[in-house]
C-alpha positions, 0 to 999 in steps of 0.5 A: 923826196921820195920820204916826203911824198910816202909821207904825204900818202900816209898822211892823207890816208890817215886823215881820210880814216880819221873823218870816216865814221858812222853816218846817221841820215833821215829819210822821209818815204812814203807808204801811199798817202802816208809820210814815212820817217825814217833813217839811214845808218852807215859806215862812209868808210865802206866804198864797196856796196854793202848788205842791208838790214831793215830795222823795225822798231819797238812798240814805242817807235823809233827811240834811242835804243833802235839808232844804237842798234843801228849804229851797231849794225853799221859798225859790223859792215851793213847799212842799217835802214830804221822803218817807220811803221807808224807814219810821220815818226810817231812815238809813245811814252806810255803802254796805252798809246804804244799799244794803239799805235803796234795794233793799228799795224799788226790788225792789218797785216797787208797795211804792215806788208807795205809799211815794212815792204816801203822801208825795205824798197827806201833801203835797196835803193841806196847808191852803196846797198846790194838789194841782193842782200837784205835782211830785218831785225826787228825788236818786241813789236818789231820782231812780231814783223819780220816773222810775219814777213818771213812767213809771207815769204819775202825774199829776205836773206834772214831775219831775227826777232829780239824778245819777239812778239808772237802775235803772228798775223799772217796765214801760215807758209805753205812748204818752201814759201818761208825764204829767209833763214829765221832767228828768234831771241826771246827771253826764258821768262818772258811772260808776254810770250806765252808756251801755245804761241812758241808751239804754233810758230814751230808747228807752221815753221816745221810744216813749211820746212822753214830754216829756223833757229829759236834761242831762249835766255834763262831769267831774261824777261821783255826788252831785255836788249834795251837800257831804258828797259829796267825804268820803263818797267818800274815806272809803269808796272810791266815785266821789262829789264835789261838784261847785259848777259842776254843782251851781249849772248843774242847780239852774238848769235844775230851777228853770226846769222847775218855774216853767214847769210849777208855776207857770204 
């Protein structure tokens, strides 16, 4: 009898780890009057509450390639939330309109404050997410965003930027404002990113005293995490390639950074 009923346990417990898997939800918010689309990604297997990472996307929106960067994030233990900086979901798929829609953002840093600060509030207020605990990651025009928002001094455990825009439009951080521990990851050869920019940042980040960290990949160029990155950059004559080495390298050092600063 006693065989049967431990048989039974096991056998409840390995078809309750067998439904476990990652959950991807949309999430409609809101930014004032403006309709937020976004998602959240978790592993329904974790019952404890978890650490929280704010996705914010590339230039082109919400794609594939941010759900599986997500998708990723939640496998390691975190509950991924994917902004939506652009209202009601938009994307692009072309540079002209990616471009409009990133500068209607990044032209109005307090519009991109909320935007970001609407997402992360939607993230904290999961049942199963320690608001105490909170980081970002942001891709290209996202990462442009989390640094901003690191540099306005958001109190956010830790932030990394992949192949980061640089185009930082917030007023630089007085000493002590910057919180959050800072990881940039950018490709060597990214010619979108340019030597000034990378002076600027770790003169602002030197002066504030910021806890940051800049890992630059030899022969990387932009994008160079995402697969769709190599087409998108023959089809429309732009300096884009994924890159596995850099891409396996920088996933390696980001997921360090948010064990030490989430987790622990």
């Amino acid at each position: 009898m006693r065989t049967i009923v431990l048989g039974a346990l096991c056998a409840i417990a390995m078809a309750a780890t067998a439904n476990a898997e990652i959950q991807e939800k949309p999430v409609t918010y809101s930014d004032g009057t403006t309709t937020m689309k976004g998602f959240v990604v978790y592993d329904d297997a974790i019952k404890t509450k978890q650490p929280g990472i704010v996705m914010i996307h590339e230039w082109w929106g919400i794609t594939p390639h941010i759900h599986n960067e997500a998708k990723k994030f939640a496998q390691q233990g975190y509950t991924a939330f994917i902004a939506d900086m652009y209202g009601e979901a938009k994307t692009a798929d072309n540079p002209k309109d990616a471009g409009a829609l990133s500068s209607s953002v990044m032209k109005d840093p307090k519009a991109m404050e909320s935007r970001f600060n609407a997402a992360k509030a939607e993230l904290a207020k999961q049942a199963w997410v320690n608001p105490q605990r909170i980081g970002a990651v942001g891709y290209c025009f996202g990462g442009a965003v989390v640094l901003n928002m690191a540099r306005a001094g958001d109190d956010l455990r830790a932030v990394a930027g992949f192949h980061a825009s640089l185009g930082l439009n917030t007023p630089a951080p007085a000493p002590g404002t910057v919180k959050a521990r800072v990881l940039i990851l950018n490709g060597a050869d990214d010619p979108f990113v340019k030597k000034e920019q990378y002076e600027a940042l770790r003169k602002d980040f030197d002066a504030a005293k910021a806890d940051y960290r800049i890992v630059t990949y030899p022969g990387a160029v932009h994008a160079f995490t995402n697969p769709e990155a190599t087409a998108l950059g023959e089809k429309f004559n732009l300096p884009l390639k994924y890159d596995a080495k850099a891409d396996q390298e920088s996933k390696a050092e980001a997921a360090k950074l948010f064990a030490a600063t989430l987790k622990n």
